[in-house]
GULUM-267453 format. One line per field, with one value per residue (C-alpha): chain; z, y, x. Coordinates in Angstrom, 1 decimal. Example, Ala and Ser with C-alpha at 12.3 -4.5 7.8 and 13.67 -1.06 7.14 Angstrom:
% residues 2
mol	[A | A]
z	[7.8 | 7.1]
y	[-4.5 | -1.1]
x	[12.3 | 13.7]
//
This chain:
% residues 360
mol	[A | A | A | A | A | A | A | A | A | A | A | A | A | A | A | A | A | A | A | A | A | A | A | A | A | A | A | A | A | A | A | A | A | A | A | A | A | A | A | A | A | A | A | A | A | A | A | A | A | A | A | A | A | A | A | A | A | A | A | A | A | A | A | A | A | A | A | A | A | A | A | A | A | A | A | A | A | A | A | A | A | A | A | A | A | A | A | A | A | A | A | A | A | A | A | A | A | A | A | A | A | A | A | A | A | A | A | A | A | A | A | A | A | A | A | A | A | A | A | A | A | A | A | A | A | A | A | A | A | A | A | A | A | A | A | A | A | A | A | A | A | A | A | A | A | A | A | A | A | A | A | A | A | A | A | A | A | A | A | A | A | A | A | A | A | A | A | A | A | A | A | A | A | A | A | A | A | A | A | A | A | A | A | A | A | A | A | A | A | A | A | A | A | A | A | A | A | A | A | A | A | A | A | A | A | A | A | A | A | A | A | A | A | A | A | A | A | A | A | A | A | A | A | A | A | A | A | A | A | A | A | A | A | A | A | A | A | A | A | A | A | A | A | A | A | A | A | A | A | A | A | A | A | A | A | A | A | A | A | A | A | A | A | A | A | A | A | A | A | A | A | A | A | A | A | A | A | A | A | A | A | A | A | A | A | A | A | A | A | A | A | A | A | A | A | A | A | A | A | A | A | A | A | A | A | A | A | A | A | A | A | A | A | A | A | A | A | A | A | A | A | A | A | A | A | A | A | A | A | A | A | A | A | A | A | A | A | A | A | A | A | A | A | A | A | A | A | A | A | A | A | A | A | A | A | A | A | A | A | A]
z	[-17.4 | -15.0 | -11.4 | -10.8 | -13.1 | -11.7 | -8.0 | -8.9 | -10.6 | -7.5 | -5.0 | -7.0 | -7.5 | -3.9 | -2.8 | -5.6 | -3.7 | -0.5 | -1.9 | -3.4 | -0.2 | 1.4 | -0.6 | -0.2 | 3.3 | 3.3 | 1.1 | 3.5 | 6.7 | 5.6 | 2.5 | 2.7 | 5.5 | 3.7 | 1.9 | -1.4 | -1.9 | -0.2 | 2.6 | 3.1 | 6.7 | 9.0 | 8.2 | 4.6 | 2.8 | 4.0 | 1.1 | -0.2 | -1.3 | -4.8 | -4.2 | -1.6 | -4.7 | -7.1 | -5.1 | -3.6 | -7.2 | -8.8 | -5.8 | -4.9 | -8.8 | -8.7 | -5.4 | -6.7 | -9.7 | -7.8 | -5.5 | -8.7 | -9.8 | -6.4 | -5.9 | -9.5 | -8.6 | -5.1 | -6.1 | -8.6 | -6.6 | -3.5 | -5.6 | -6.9 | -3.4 | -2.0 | -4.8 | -5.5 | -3.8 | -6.2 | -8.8 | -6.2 | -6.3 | -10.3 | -10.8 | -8.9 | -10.8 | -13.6 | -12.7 | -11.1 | -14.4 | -16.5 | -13.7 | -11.2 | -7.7 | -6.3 | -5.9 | -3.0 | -2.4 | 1.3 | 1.3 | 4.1 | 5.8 | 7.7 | 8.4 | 6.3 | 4.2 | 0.9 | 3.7 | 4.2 | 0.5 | 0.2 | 2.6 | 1.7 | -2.0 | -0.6 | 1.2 | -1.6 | -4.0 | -1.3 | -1.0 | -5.1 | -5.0 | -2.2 | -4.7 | -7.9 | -6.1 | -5.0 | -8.3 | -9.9 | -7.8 | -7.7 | -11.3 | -11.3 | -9.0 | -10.9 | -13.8 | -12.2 | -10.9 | -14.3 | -16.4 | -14.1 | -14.7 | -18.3 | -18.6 | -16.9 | -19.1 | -22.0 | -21.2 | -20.6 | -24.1 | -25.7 | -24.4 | -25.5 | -29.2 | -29.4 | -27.5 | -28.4 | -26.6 | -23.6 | -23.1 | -19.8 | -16.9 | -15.1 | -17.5 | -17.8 | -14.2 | -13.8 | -16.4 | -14.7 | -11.6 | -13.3 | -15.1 | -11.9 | -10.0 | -12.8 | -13.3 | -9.2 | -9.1 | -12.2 | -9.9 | -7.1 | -8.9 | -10.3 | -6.8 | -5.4 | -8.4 | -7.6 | -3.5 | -4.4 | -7.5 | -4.2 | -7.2 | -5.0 | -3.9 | 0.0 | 1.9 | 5.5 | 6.5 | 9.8 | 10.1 | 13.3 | 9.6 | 7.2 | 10.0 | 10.3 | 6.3 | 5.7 | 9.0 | 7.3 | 3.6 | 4.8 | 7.3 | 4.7 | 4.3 | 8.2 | 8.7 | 6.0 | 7.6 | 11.2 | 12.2 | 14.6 | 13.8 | 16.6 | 16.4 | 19.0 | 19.6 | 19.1 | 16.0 | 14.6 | 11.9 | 9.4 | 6.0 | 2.5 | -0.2 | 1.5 | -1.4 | -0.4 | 3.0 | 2.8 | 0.4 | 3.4 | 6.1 | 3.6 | 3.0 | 6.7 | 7.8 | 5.1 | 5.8 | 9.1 | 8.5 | 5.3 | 8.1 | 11.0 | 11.1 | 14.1 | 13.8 | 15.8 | 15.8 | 16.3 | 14.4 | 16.5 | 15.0 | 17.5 | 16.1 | 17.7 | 18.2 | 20.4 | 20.5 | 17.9 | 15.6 | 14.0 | 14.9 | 13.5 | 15.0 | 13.2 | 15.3 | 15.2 | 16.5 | 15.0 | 15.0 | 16.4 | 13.9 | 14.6 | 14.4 | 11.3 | 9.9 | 10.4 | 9.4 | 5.6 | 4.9 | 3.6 | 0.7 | -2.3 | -3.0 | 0.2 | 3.1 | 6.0 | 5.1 | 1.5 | -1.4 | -2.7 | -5.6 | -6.5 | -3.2 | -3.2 | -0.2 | -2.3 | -4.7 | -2.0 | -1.9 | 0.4 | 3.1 | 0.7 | -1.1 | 2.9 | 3.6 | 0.4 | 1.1 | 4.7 | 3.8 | 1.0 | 3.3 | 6.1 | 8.0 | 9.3 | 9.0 | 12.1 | 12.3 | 15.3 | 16.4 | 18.6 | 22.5 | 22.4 | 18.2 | 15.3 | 13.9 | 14.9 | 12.7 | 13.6 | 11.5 | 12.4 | 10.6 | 11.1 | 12.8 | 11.3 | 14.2 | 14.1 | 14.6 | 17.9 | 17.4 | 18.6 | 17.0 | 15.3]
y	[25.2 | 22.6 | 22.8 | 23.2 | 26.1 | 27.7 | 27.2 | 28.4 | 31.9 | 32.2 | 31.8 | 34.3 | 36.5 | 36.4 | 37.5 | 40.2 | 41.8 | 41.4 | 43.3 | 45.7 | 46.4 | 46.7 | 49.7 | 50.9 | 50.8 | 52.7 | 55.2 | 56.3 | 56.6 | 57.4 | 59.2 | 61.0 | 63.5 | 64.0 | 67.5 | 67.5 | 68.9 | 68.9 | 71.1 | 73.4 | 73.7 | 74.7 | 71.0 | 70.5 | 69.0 | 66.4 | 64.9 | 65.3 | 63.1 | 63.2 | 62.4 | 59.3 | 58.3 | 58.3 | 56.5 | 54.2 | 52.9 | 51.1 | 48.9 | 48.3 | 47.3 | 44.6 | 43.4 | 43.1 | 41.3 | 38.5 | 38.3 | 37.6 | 34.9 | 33.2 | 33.1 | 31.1 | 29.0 | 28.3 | 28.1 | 25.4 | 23.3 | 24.3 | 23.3 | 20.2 | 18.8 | 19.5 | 17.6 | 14.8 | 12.6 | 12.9 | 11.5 | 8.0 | 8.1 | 9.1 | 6.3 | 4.6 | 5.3 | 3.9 | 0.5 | 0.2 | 1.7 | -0.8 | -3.7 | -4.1 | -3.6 | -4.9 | -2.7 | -0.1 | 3.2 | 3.3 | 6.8 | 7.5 | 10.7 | 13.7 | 12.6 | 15.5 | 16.0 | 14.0 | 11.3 | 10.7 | 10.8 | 7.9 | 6.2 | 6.4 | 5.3 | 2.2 | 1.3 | 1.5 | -0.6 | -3.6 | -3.1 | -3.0 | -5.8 | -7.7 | -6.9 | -7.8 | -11.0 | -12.0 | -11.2 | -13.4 | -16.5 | -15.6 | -15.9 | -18.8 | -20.5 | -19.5 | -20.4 | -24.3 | -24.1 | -23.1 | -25.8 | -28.6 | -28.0 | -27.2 | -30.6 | -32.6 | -31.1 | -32.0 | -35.7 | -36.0 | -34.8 | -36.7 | -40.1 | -39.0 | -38.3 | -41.2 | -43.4 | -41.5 | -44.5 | -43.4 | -40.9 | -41.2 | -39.4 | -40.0 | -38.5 | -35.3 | -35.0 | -35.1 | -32.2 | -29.9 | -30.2 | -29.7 | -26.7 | -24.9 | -25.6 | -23.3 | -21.0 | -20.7 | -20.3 | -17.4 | -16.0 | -15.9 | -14.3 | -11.1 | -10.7 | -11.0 | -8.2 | -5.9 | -5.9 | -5.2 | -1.9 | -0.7 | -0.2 | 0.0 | 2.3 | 2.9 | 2.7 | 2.2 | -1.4 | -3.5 | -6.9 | -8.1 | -8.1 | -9.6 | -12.1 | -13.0 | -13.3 | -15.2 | -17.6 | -18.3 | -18.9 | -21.5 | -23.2 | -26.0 | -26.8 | -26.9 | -29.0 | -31.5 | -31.5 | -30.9 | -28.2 | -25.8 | -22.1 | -19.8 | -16.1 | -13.6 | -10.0 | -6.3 | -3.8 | -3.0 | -0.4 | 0.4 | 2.2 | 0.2 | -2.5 | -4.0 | -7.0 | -7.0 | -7.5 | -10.0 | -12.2 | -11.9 | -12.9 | -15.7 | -17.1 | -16.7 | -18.8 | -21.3 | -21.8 | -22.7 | -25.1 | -27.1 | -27.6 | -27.9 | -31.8 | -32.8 | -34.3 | -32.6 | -29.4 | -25.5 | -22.5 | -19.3 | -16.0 | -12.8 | -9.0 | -5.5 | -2.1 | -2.5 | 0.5 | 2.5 | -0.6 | -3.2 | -6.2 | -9.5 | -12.4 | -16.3 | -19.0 | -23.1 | -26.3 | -28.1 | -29.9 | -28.5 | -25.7 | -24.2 | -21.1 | -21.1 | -23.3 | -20.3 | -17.9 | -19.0 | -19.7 | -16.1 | -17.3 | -18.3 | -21.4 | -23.2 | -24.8 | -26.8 | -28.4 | -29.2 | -27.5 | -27.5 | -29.7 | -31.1 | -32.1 | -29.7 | -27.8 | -25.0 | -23.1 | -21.9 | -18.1 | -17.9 | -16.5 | -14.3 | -12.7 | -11.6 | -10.6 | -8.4 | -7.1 | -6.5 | -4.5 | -2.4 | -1.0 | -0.1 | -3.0 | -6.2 | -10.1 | -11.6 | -15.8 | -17.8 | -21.0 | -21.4 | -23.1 | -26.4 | -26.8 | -25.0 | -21.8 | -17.8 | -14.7 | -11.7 | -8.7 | -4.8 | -2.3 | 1.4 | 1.8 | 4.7 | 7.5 | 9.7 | 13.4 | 13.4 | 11.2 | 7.9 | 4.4 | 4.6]
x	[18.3 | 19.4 | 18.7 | 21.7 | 22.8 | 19.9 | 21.2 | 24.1 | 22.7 | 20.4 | 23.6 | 25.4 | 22.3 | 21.9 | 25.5 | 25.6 | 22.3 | 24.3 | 27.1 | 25.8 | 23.4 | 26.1 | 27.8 | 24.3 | 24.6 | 27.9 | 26.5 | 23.9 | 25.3 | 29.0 | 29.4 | 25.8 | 27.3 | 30.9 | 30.5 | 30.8 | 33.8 | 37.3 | 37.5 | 41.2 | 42.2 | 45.3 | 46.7 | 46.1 | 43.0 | 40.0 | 39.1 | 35.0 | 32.3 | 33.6 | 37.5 | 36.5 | 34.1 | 36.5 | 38.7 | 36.4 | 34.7 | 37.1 | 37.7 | 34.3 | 33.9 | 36.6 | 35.5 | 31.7 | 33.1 | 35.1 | 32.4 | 30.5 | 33.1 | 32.8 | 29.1 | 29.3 | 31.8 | 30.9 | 27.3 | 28.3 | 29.9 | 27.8 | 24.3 | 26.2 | 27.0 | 23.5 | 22.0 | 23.9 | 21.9 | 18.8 | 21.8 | 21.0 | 17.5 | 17.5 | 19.4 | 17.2 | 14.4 | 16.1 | 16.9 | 13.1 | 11.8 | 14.2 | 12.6 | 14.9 | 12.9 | 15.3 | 17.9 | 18.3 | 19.4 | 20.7 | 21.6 | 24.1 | 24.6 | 22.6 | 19.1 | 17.5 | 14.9 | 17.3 | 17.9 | 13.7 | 13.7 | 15.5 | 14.2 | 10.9 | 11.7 | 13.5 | 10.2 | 8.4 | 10.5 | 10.2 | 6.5 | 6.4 | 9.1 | 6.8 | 3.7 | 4.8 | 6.5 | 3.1 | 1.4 | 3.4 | 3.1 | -0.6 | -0.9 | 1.0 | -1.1 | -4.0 | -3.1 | -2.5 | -5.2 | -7.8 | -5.7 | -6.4 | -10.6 | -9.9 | -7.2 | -9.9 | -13.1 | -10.9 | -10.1 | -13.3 | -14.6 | -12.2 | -13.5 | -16.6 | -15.4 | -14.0 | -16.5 | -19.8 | -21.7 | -20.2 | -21.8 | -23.8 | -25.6 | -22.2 | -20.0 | -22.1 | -22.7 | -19.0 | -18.2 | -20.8 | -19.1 | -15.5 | -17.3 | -18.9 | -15.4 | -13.9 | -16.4 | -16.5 | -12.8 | -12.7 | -15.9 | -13.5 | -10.0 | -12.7 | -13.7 | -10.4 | -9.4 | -12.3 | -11.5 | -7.6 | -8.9 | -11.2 | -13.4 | -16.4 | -19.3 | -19.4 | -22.4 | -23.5 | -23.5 | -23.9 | -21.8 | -24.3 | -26.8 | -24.5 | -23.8 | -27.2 | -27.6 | -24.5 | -25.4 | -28.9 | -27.7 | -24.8 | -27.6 | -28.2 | -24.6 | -24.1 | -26.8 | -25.6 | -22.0 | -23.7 | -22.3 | -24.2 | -24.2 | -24.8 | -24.7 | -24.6 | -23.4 | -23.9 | -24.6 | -21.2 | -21.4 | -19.4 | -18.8 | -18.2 | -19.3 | -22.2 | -21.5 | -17.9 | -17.9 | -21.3 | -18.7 | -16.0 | -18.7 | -19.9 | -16.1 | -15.4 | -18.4 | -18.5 | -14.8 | -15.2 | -17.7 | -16.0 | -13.1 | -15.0 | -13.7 | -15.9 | -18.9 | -21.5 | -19.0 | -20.2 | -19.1 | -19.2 | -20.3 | -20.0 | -19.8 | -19.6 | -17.8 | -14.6 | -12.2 | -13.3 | -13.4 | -16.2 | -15.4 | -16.7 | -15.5 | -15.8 | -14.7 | -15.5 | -13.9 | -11.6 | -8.3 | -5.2 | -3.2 | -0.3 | 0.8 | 3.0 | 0.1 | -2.3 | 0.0 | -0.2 | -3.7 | -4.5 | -2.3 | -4.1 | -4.8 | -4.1 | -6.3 | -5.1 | -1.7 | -2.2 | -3.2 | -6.4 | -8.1 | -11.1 | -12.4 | -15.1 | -14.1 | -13.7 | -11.2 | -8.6 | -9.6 | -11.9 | -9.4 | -7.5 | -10.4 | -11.2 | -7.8 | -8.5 | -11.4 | -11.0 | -7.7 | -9.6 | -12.4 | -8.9 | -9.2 | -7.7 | -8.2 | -6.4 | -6.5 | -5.1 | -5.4 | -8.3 | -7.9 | -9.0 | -8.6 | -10.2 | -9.2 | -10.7 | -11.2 | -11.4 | -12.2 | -11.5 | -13.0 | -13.5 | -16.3 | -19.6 | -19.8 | -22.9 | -22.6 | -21.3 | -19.0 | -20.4 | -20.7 | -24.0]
//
């Protein structure tokens, strides 16, 4: 049975109970202390129990069987009212289902419990929308961005065919580096993959550590682009991926040195526990960005103003792979422009309390 047919038997059920309880009621205290029979007096006859039943059960019957045909009917068209908007939201369903995310159900009415339904469905169809949007463009972009190593590799390999004297230390050293720049870019997409599945084991970590490891492994690249590192600040503790949210310290550093563009510039490393929160802080010098500028670099594929290429500043996901993983341990990647030039990046997570309560 529908839900609505079995609305409609439960209305009617329901009102047939009430009826009937209510002969019940006027059994009990009104016809329980009429004597059975009729009683003769100076005036004539009062009638018994017996006569007033007799004349009282026929009525009743019709009366309990209209009130039977109007619990049906009214419960029909009662239980259809009440539930037409799930025909909105089925429908719904339907087009999403058959791909179209981008329709809306914009219920109108009472702001009840069909009403928050609604809603909520139309918020998730523009966070699907906003997802599978982004998907898309992502796997465009990585798609341009594998066939330009893979177009390059191939040129190469065909001068070589043809030419087989060719063949030199320059042309081999070339296709490594072609090679590593897509194996570090396919490196990159599984990570960004793994940090948007959460498909990770969590663990106690401290950034103020990761900080320190991430600082020392990137020295020799500062100090070929000299760029000073320092690193200050308290333990901040968290919960999560301790390889995760190394690779996030690692991209935020290393990004700010490959765009650290002054010479003799410094790259700022401070962590800690501020409200409730571990916070880990990457900032370095650098030319002026603005804020729109800023606001787009968690994107995929882009850096500065330009997209990225060969120029072996990187693949262009350092910044989203931290966006991801920050937002997979329930955290936050915030960049604005720093005073004075460069860029800052600040990192909230949820900070590891002890058993009182406490940051650990």
């Amino acid at each position: 049975m529908s839900v609505r047919l079995r609305l409609t038997l439960s209305y009617a059920g329901f009102l047939m109970v009430a009826g009937v309880l209510l002969l019940a009621v006027v059994w009990l205290f009104l016809l329980r202390y009429v004597p059975p029979r009729a009683i003769e007096t100076i005036d004539g006859f009062i009638p018994g129990r017996d006569d007033l039943i007799r004349a009282f059960a026929p009525p009743a019957a019709w009366v309990l069987f209209f009130l039977l045909l109007f619990g049906l009917l009214g419960g029909w068209l009662l239980a259809g009212r009440m539930l037409a908007p799930l025909t909105s939201i089925t429908d719904a369903t339907r087009r999403a289902a058959d791909g179209s995310l981008s329709y809306r159900i914009r219920l109108e009415g009472r702001d009840d419990e069909f009403r928050e339904l609604a809603d909520s469905f139309d918020s998730m169809l523009a966070r699907l929308e906003a997802q599978v949007a982004e998907q898309q463009r992502f796997a465009a972009n990585a798609s341009h961005e594998l066939r330009t190593p893979l177009a390059i590799t191939q040129t190469l390999l065909e001068v070589a065919r043809n030419d087989p004297g060719s063949v030199t230390p320059e042309l081999i050293e070339r296709l490594h580096a072609v090679n590593a720049r897509a194996i570090s870019l396919t490196e990159a997409l599984l990570t960004l993959s793994r940090a948007d599945q959460r498909s990770f084991t969590r663990e106690d970590v401290d950034l103020s550590l990761l900080a320190e490891e991430a600082g020392e492994t990137l020295l020799p690249l500062a100090e070929r682009r000299r760029v000073a590192i320092q690193t200050t600040g308290d333990p901040a503790p968290t919960v999560g991926s301790r390889a995760l949210l190394l690779q996030l310290t690692t991209n935020l550093v290393h990004n700010a040195i490959v765009h650290n563009l002054i010479q003799g510039g410094t790259v700022w490393i401070d962590t800690g526990v501020r409200d409730s929160r571990a916070v880990l802080t990457v900032e370095n010098t650098g030319t002026e960005l603005s804020a729109g500028l800023v606001a787009t670099l968690t994107e995929p594929f882009q850096r500065g103003t330009e997209r990225i290429h060969t120029d072996g500043a990187g693949v262009g996901l350092g910044l989203a792979i931290a966006k991801s993983i920050a937002e997979a341990h329930d955290g936050t990647l915030m960049l604005a422009p720093r005073a004075g030039g460069g860029l800052s990046a600040r990192v909230g997570l949820p900070a590891a309390h002890d058993a009182e309560g406490k940051p650990a």
